[in-house]
C-alpha positions in Angstrom: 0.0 0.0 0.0 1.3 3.6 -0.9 0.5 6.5 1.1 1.6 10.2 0.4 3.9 9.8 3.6 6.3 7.1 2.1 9.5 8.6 0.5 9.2 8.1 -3.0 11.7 8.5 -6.2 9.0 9.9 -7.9 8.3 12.4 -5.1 10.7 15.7 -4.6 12.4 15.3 -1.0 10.8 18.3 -0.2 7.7 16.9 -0.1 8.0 13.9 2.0 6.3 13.8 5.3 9.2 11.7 6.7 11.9 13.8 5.0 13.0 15.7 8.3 13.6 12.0 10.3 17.1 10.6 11.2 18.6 9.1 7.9 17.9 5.3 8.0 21.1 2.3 8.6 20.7 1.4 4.4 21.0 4.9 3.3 24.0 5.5 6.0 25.6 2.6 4.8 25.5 3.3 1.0 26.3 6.5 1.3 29.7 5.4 2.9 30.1 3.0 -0.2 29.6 6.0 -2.5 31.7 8.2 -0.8 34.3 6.0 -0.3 34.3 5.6 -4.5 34.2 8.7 -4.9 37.2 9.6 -2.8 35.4 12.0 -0.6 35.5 11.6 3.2 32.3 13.5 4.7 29.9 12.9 7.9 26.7 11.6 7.1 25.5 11.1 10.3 23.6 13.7 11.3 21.7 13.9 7.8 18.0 13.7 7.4 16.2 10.7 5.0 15.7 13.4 2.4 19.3 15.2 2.6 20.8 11.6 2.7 18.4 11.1 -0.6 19.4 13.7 -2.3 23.3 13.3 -1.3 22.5 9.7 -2.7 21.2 10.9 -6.1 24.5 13.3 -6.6 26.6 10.6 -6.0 25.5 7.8 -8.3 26.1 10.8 -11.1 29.4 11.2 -9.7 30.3 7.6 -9.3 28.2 6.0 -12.7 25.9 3.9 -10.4 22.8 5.5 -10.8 19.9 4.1 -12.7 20.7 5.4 -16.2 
C-alpha cells in the first residue's frame, strides 16, 4: 500500500512527510560505499532521509551507479 507519507523516487524530497527523520542504517551505509568511491570523506551522520536522498542521487552521477 502507498500513502503520500512514504518517501518516493517519484516524489521531490521536499515533499516527503518523513523527509525531516534521522537518515535510515541502508541509506547510512550506502552513502559510505559511494563516498568511499568517490574519494570524498564526509559525515553523514547527522543527515536527514531526504538530505541523505538527495546526497545519494548526486553521487550515483558522480560515481556512474545510478539508474541510467
Amino acid at each position: 500500500m502507498t500513502t503520500s507519507d512514504t518517501p518516493s523516487a517519484d516524489k521531490p524530497t521536499d515533499d516527503w512527510v518523513t523527509g525531516e527523520e534521522a537518515i535510515t542504517g541502508p541509506q547510512k551505509s550506502y552513502l559510505k560505499t559511494l563516498l568511499q568511491e568517490a574519494g570524498r570523506q564526509e559525515s553523514v551522520e547527522q543527515l536527514t532521509k531526504a538530505e541523505a536522498s538527495d546526497m545519494i542521487e548526486k553521487l550515483q552521477a558522480e560515481t556512474g551507479r545510478g539508474d541510467g
